[in-house]
mmCIF file as gemmi writes it, N, C-alpha and C atoms, coordinates in Angstrom:
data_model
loop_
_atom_site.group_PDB
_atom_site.id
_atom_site.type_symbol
_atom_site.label_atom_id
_atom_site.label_alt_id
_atom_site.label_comp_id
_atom_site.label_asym_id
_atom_site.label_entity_id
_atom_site.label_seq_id
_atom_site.pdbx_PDB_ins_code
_atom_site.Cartn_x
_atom_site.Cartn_y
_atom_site.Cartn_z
_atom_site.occupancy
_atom_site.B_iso_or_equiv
_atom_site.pdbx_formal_charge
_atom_site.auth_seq_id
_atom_site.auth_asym_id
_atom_site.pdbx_PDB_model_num
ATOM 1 N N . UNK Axp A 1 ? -49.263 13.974 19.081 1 0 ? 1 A 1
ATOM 2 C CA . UNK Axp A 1 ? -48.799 12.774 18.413 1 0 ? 1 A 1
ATOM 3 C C . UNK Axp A 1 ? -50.008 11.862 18.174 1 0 ? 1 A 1
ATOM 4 N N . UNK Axp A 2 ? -50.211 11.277 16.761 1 0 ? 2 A 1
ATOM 5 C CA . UNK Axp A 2 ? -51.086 10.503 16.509 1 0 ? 2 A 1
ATOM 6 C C . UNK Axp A 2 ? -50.978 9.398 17.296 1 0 ? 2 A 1
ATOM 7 N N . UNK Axp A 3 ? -52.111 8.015 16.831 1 0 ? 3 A 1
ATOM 8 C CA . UNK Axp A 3 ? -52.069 6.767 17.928 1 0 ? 3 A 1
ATOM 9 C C . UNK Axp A 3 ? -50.775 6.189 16.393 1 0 ? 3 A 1
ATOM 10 N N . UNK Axp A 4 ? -50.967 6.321 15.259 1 0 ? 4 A 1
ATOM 11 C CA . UNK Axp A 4 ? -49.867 5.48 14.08 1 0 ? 4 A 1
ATOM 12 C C . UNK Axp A 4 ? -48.754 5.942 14.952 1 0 ? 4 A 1
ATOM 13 N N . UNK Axp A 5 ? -47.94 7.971 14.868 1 0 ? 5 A 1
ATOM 14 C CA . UNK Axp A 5 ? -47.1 8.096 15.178 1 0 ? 5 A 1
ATOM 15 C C . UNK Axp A 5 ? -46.595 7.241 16.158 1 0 ? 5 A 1
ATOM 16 N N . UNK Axp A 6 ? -47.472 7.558 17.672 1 0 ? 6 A 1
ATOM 17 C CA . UNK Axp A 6 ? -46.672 6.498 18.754 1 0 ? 6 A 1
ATOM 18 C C . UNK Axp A 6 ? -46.467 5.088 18.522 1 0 ? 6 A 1
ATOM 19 N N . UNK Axp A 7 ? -47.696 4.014 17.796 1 0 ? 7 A 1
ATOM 20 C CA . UNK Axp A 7 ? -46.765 2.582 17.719 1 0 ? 7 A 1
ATOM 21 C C . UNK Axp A 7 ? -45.812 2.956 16.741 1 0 ? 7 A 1
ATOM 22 N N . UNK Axp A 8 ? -45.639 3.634 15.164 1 0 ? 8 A 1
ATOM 23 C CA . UNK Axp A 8 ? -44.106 3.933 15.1 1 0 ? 8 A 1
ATOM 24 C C . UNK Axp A 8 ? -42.99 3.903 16.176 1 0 ? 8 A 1
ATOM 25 N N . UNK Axp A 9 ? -43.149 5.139 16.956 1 0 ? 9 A 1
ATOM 26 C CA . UNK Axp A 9 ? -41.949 5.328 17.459 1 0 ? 9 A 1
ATOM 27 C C . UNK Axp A 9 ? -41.802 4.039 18.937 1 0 ? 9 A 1
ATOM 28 N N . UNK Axp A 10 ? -43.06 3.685 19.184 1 0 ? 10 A 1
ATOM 29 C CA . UNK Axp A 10 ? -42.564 2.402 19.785 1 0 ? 10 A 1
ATOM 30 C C . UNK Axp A 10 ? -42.012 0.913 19.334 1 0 ? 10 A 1
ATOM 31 N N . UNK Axp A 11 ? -42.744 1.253 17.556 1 0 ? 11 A 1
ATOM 32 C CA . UNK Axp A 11 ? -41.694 0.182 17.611 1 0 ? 11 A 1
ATOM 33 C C . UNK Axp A 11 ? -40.385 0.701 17.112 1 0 ? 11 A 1
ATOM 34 N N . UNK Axp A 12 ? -40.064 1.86 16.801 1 0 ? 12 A 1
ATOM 35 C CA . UNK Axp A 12 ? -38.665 2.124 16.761 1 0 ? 12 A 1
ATOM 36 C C . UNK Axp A 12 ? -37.637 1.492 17.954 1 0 ? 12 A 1
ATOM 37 N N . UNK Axp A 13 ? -38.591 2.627 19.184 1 0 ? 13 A 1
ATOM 38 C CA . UNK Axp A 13 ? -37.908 2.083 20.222 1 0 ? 13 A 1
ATOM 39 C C . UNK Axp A 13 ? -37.757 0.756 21.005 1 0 ? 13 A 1
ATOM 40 N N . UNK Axp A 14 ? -38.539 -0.116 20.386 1 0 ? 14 A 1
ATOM 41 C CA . UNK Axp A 14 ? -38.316 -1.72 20.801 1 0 ? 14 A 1
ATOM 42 C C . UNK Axp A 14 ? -36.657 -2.074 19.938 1 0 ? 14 A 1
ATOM 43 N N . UNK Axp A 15 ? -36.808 -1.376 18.602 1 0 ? 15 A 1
ATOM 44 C CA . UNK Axp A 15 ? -35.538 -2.015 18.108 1 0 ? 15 A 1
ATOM 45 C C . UNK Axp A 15 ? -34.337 -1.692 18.138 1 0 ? 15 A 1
ATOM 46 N N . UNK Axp A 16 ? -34.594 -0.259 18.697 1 0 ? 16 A 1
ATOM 47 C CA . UNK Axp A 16 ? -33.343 0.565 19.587 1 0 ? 16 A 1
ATOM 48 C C . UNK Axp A 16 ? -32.522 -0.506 20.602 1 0 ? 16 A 1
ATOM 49 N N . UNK Axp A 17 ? -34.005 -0.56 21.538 1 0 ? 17 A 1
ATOM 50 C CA . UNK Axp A 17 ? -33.168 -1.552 22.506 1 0 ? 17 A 1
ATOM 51 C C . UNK Axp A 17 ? -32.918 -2.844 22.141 1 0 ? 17 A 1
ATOM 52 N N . UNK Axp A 18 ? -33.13 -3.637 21.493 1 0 ? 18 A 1
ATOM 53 C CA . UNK Axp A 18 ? -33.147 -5.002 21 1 0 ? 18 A 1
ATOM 54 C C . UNK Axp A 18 ? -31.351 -4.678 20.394 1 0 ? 18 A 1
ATOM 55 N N . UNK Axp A 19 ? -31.259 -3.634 19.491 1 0 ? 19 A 1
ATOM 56 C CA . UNK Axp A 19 ? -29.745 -3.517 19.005 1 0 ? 19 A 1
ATOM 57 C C . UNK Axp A 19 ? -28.865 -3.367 20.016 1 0 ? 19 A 1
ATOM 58 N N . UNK Axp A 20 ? -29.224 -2.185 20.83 1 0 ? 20 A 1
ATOM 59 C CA . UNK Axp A 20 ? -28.333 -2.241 22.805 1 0 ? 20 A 1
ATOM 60 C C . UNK Axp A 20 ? -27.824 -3.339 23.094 1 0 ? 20 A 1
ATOM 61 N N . UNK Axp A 21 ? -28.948 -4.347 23.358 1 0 ? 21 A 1
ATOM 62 C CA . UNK Axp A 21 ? -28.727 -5.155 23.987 1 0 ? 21 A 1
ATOM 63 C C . UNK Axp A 21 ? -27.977 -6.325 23.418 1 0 ? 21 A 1
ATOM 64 N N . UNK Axp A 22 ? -27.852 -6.245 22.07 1 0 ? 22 A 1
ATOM 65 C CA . UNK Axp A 22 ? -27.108 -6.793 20.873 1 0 ? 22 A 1
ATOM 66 C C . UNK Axp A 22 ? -25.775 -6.155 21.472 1 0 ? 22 A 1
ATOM 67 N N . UNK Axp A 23 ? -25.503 -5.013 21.072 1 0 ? 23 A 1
ATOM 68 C CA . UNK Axp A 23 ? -23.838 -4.271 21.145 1 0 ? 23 A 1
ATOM 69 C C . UNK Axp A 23 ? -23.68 -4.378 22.577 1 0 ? 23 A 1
ATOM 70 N N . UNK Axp A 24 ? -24.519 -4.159 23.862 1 0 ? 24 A 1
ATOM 71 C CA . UNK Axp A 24 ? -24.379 -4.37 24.787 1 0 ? 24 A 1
ATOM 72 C C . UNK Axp A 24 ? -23.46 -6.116 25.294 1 0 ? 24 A 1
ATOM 73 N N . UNK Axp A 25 ? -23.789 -7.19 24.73 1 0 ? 25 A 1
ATOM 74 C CA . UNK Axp A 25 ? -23.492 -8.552 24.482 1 0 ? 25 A 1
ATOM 75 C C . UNK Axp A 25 ? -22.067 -8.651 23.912 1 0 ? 25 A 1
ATOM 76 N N . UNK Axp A 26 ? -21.935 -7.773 22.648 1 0 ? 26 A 1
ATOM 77 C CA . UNK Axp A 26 ? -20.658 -7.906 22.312 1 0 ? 26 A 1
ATOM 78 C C . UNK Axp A 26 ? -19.468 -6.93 22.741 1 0 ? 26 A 1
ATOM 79 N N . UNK Axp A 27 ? -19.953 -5.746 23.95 1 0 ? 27 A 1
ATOM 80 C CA . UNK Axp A 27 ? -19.426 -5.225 24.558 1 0 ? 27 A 1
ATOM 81 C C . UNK Axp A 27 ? -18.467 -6.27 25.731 1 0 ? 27 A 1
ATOM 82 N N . UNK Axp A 28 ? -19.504 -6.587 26.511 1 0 ? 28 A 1
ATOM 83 C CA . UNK Axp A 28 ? -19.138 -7.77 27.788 1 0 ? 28 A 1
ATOM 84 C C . UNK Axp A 28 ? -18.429 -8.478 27.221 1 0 ? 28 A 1
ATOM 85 N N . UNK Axp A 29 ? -18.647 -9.328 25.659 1 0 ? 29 A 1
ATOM 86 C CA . UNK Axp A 29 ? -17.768 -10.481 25.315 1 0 ? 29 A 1
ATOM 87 C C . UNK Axp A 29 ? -16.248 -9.628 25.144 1 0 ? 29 A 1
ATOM 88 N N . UNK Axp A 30 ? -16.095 -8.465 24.987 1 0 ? 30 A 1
ATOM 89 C CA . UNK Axp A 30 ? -14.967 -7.992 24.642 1 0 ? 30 A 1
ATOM 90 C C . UNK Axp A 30 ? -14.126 -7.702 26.131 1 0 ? 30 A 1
ATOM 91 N N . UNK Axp A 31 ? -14.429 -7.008 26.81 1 0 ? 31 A 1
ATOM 92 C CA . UNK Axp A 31 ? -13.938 -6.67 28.155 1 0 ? 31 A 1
ATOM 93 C C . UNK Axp A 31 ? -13.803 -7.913 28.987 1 0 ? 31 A 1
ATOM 94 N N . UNK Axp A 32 ? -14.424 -9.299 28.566 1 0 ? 32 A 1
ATOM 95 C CA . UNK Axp A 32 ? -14.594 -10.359 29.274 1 0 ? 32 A 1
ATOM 96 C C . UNK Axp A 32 ? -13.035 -10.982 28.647 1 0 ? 32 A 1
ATOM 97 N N . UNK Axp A 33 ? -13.067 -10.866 27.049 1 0 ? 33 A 1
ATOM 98 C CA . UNK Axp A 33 ? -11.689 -11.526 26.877 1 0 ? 33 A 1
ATOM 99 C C . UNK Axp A 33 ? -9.968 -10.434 27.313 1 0 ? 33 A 1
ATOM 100 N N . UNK Axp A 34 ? -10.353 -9.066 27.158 1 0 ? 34 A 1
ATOM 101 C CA . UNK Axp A 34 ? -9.209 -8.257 27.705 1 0 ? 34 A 1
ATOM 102 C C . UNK Axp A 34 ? -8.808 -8.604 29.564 1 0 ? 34 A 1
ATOM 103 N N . UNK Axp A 35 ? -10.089 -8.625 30.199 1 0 ? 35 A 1
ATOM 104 C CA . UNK Axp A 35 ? -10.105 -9.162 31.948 1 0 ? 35 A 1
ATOM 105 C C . UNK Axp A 35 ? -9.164 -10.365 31.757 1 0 ? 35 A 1
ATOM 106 N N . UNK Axp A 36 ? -9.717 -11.732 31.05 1 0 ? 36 A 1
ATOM 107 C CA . UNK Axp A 36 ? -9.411 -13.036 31.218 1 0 ? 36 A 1
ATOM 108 C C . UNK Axp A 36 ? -7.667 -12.484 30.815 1 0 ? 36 A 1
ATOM 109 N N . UNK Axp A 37 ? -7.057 -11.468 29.672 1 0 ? 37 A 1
ATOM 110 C CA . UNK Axp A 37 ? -5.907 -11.925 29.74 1 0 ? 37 A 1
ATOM 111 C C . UNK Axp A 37 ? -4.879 -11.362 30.548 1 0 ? 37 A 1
ATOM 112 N N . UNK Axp A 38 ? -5.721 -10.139 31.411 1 0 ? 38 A 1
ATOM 113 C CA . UNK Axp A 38 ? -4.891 -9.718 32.478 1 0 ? 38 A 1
ATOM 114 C C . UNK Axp A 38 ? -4.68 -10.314 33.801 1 0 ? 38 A 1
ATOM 115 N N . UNK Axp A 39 ? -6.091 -11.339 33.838 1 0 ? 39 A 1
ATOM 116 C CA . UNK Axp A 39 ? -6.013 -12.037 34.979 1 0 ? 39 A 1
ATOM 117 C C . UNK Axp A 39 ? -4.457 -12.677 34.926 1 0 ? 39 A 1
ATOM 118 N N . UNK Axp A 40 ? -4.462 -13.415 33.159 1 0 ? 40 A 1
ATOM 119 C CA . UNK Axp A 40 ? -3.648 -14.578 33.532 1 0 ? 40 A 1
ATOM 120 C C . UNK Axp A 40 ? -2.214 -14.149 33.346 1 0 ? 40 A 1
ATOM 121 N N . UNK Axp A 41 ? -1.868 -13.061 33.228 1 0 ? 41 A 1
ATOM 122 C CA . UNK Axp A 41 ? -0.511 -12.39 33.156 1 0 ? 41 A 1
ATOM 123 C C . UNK Axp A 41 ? -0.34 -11.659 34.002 1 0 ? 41 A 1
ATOM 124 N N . UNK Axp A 42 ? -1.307 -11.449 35.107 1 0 ? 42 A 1
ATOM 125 C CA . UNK Axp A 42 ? -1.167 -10.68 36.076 1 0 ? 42 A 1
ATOM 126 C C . UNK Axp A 42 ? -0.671 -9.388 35.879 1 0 ? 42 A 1
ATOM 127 N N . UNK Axp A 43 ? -1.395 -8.797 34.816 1 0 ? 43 A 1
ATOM 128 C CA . UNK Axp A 43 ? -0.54 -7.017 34.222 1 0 ? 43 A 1
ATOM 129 C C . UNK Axp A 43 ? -1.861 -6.445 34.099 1 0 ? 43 A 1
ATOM 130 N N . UNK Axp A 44 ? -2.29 -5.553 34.84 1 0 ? 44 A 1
ATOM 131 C CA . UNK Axp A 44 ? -4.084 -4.905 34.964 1 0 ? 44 A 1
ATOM 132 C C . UNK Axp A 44 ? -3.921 -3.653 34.369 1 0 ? 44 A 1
ATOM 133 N N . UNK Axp A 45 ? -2.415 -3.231 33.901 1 0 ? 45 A 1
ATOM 134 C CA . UNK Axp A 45 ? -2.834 -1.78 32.751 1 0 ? 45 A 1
ATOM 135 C C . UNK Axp A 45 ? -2.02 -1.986 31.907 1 0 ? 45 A 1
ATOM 136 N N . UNK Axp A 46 ? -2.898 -2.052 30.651 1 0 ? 46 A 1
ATOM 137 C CA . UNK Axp A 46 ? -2.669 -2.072 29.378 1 0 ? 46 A 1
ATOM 138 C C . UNK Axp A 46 ? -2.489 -0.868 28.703 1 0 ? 46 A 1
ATOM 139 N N . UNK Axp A 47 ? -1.088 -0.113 28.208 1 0 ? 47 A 1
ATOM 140 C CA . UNK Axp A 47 ? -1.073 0.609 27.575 1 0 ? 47 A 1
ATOM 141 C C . UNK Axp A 47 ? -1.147 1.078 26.158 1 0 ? 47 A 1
ATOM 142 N N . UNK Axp A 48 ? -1.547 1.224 24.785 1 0 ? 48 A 1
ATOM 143 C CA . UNK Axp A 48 ? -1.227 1.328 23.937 1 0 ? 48 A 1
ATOM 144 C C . UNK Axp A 48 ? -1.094 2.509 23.155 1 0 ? 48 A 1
ATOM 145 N N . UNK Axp A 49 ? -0.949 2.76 21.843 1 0 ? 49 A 1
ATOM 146 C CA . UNK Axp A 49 ? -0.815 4.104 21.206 1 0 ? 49 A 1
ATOM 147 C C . UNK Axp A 49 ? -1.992 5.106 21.498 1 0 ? 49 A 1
ATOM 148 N N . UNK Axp A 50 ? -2.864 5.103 21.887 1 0 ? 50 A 1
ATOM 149 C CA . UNK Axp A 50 ? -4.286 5.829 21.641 1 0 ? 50 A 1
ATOM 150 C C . UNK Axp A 50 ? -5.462 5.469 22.979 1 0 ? 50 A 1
ATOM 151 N N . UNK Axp A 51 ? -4.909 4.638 23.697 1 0 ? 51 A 1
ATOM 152 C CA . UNK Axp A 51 ? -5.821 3.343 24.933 1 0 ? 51 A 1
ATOM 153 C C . UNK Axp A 51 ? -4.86 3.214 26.161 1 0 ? 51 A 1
ATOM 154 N N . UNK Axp A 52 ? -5.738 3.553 27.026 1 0 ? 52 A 1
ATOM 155 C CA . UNK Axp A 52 ? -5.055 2.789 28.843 1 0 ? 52 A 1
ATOM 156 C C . UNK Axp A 52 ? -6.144 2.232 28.869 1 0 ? 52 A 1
ATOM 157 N N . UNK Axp A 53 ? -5.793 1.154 29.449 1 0 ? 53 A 1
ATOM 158 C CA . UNK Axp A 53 ? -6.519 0.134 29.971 1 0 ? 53 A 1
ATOM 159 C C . UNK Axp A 53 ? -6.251 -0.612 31.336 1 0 ? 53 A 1
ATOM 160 N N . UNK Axp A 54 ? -7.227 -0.205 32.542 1 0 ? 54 A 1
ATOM 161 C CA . UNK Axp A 54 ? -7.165 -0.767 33.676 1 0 ? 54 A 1
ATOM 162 C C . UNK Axp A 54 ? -7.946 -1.584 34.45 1 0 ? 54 A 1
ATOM 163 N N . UNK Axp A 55 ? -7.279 -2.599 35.101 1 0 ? 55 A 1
ATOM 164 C CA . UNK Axp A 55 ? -8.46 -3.422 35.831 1 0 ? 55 A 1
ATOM 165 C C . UNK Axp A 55 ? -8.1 -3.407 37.114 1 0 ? 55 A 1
ATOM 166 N N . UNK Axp A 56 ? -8.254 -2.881 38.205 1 0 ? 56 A 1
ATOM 167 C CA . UNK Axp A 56 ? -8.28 -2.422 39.358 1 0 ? 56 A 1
ATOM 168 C C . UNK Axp A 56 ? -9.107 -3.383 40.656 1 0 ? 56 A 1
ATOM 169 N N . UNK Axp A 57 ? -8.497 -3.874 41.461 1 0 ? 57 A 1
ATOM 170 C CA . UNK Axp A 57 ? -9.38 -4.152 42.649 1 0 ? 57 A 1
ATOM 171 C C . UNK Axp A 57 ? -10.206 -3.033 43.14 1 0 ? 57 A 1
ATOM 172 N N . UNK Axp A 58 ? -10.933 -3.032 43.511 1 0 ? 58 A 1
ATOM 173 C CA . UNK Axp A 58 ? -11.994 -1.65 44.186 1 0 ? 58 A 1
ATOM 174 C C . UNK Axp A 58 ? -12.481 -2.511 45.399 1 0 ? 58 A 1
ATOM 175 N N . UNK Axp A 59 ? -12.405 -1.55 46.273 1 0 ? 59 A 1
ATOM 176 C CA . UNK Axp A 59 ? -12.877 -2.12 47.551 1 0 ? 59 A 1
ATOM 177 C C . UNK Axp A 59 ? -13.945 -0.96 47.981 1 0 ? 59 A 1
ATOM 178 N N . UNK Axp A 60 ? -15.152 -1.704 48.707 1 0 ? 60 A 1
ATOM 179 C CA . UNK Axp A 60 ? -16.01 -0.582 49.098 1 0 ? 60 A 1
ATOM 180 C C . UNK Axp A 60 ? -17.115 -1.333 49.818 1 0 ? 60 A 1
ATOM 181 N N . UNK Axp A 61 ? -17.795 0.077 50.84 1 0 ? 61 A 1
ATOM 182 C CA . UNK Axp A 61 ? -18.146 0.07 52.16 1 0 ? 61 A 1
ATOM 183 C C . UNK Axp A 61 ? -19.078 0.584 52.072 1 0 ? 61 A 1
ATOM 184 N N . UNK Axp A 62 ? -20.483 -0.733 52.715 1 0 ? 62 A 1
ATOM 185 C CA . UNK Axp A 62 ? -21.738 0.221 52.673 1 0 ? 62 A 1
ATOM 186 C C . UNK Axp A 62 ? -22.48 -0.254 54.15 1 0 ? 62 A 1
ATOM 187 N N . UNK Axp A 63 ? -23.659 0.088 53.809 1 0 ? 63 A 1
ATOM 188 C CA . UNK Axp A 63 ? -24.518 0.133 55.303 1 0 ? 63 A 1
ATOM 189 C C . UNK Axp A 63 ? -25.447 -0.875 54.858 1 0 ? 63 A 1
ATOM 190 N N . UNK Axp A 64 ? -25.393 -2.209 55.703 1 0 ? 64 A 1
ATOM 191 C CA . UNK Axp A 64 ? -26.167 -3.557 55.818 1 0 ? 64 A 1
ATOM 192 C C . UNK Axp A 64 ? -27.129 -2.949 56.16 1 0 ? 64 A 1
ATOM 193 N N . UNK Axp A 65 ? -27.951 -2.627 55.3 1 0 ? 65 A 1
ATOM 194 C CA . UNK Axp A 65 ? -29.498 -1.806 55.858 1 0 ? 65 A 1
ATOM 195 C C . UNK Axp A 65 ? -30.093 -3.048 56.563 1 0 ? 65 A 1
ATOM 196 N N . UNK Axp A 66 ? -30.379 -4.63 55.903 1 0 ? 66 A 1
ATOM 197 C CA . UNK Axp A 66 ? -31.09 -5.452 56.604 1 0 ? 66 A 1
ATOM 198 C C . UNK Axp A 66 ? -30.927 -5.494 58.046 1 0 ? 66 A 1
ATOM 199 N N . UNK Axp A 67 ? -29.218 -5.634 57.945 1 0 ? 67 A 1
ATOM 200 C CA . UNK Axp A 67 ? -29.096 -5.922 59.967 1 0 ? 67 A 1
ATOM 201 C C . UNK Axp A 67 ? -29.611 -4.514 60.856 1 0 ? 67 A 1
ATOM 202 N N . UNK Axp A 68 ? -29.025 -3.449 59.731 1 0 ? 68 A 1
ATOM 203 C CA . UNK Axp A 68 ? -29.463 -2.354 60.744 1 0 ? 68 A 1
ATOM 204 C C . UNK Axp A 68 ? -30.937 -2.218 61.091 1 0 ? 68 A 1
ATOM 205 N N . UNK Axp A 69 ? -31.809 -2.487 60.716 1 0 ? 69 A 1
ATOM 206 C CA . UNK Axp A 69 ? -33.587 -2.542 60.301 1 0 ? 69 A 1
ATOM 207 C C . UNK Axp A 69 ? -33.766 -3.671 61.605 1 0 ? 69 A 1
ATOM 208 N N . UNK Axp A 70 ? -32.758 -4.833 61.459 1 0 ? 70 A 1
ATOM 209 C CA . UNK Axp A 70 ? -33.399 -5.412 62.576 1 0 ? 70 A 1
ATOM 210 C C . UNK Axp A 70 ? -32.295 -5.079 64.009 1 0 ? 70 A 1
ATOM 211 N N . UNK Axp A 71 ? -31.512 -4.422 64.388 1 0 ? 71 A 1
ATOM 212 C CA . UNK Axp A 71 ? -30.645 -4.149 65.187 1 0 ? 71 A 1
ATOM 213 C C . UNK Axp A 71 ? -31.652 -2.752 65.872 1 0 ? 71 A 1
ATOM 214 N N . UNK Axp A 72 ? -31.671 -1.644 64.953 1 0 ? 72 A 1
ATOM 215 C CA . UNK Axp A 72 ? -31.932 -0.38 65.577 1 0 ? 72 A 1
ATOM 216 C C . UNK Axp A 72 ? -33.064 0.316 64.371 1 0 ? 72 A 1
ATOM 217 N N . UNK Axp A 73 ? -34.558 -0.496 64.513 1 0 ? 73 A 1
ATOM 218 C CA . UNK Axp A 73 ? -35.33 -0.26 63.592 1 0 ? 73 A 1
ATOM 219 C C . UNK Axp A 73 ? -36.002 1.543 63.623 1 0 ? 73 A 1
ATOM 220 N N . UNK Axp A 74 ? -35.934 1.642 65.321 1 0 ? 74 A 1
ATOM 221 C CA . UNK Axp A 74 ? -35.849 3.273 65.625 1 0 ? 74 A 1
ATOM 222 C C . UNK Axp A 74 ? -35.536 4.225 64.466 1 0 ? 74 A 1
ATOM 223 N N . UNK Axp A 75 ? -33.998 3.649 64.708 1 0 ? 75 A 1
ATOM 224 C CA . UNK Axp A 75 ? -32.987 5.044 63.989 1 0 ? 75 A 1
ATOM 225 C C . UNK Axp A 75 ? -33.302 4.778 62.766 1 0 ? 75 A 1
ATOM 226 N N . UNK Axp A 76 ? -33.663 3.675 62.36 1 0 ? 76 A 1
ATOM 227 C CA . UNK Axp A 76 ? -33.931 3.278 60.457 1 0 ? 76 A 1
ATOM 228 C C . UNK Axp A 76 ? -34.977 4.565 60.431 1 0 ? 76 A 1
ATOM 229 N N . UNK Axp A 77 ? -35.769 4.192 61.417 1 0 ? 77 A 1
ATOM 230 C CA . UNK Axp A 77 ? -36.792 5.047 60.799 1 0 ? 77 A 1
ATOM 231 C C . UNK Axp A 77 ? -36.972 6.633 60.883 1 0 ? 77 A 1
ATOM 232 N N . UNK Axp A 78 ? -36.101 6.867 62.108 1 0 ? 78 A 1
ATOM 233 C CA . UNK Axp A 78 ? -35.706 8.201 61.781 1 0 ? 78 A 1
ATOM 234 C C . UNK Axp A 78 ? -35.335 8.636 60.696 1 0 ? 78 A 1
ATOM 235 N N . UNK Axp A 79 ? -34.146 8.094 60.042 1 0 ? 79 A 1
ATOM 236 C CA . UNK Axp A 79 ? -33.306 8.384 58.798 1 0 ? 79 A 1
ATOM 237 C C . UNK Axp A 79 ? -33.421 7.499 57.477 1 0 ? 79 A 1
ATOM 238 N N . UNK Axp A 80 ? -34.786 7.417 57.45 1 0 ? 80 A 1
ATOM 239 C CA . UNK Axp A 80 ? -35.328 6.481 56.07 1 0 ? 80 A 1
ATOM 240 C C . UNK Axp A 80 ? -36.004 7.747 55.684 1 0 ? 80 A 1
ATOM 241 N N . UNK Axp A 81 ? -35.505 8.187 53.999 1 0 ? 81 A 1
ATOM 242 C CA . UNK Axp A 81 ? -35.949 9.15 53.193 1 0 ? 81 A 1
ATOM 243 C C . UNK Axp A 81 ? -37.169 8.36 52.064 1 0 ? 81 A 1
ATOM 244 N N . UNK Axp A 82 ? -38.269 8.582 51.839 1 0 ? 82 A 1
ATOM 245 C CA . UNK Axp A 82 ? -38.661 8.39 50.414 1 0 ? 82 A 1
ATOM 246 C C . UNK Axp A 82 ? -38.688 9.443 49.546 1 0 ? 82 A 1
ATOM 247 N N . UNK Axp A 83 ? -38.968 8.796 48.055 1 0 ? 83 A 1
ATOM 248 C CA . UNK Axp A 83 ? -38.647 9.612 47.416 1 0 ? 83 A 1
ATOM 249 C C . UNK Axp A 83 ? -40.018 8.763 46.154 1 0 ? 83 A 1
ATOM 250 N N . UNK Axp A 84 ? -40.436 9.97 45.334 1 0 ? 84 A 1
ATOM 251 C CA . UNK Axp A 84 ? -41.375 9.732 44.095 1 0 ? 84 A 1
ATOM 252 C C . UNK Axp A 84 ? -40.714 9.644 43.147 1 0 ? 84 A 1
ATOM 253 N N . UNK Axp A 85 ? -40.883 8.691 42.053 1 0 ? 85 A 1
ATOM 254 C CA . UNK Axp A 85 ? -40.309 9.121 40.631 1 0 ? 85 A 1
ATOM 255 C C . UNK Axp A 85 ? -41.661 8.178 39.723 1 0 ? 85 A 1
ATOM 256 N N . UNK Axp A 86 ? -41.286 8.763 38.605 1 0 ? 86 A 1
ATOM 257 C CA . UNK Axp A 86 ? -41.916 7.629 37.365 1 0 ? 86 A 1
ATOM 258 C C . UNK Axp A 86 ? -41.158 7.156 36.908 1 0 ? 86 A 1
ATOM 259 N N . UNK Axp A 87 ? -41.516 5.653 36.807 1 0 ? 87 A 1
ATOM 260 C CA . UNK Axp A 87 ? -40.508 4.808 36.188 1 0 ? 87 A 1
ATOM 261 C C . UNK Axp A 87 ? -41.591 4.608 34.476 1 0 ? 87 A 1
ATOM 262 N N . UNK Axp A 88 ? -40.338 4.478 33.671 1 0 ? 88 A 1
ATOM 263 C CA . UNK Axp A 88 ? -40.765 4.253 32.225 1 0 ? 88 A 1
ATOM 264 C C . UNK Axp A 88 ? -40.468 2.745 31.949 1 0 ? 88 A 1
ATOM 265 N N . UNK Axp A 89 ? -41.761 2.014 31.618 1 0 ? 89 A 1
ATOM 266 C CA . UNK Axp A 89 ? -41.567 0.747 31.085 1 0 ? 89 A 1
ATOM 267 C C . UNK Axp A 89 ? -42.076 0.418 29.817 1 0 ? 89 A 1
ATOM 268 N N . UNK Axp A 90 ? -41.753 -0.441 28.926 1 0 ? 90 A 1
ATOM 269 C CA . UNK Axp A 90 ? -41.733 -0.999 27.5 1 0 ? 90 A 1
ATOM 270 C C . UNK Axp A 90 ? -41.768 -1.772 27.328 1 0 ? 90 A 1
ATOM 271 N N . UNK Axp A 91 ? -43.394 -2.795 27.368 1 0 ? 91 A 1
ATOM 272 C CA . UNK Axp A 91 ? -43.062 -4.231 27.266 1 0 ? 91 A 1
ATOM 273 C C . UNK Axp A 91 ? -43.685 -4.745 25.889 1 0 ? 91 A 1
């Protein structure tokens, strides 16, 4: 790949995400007004011809790594995994 090709396709990909984050915006505004009207009718599945629609309490259970780190820093460290990756950034 040439040095033209790549700023092309970077700036493609700046405007990729710039649109995301566009449809991303009017995603939230949409699910934000379907939430608000189940809150206020208290009815969390919406059925229609072609669409279910649910809004669900979820409850869930994790491991206070902070307290455990300072409670039983031992066993943290027994059972602390790392791991490598590359992260891709675009600024």
């Amino acid at each position: 790949m040439t040095a033209n090709e790549i700023r092309e396709t970077v700036k493609n990909l700046r405007e990729y995400k710039r649109m995301m984050q566009e449809l991303q915006a009017e995603i939230d505004a949409a699910e934000d007004l379907i939430k608000a009207e189940m809150n206020e009718t208290g009815n969390y599945e919406i059925t229609g011809d072609d669409f279910k629609v649910t809004y669900n309490e979820v409850t869930s259970t994790r491991v206070d790594t902070t307290a455990l780190k300072k409670a039983l820093p031992d066993v943290v460290a027994r059972f602390t995994k790392s791991t490598t990756y590359r992260r891709f950034c675009l600024a």
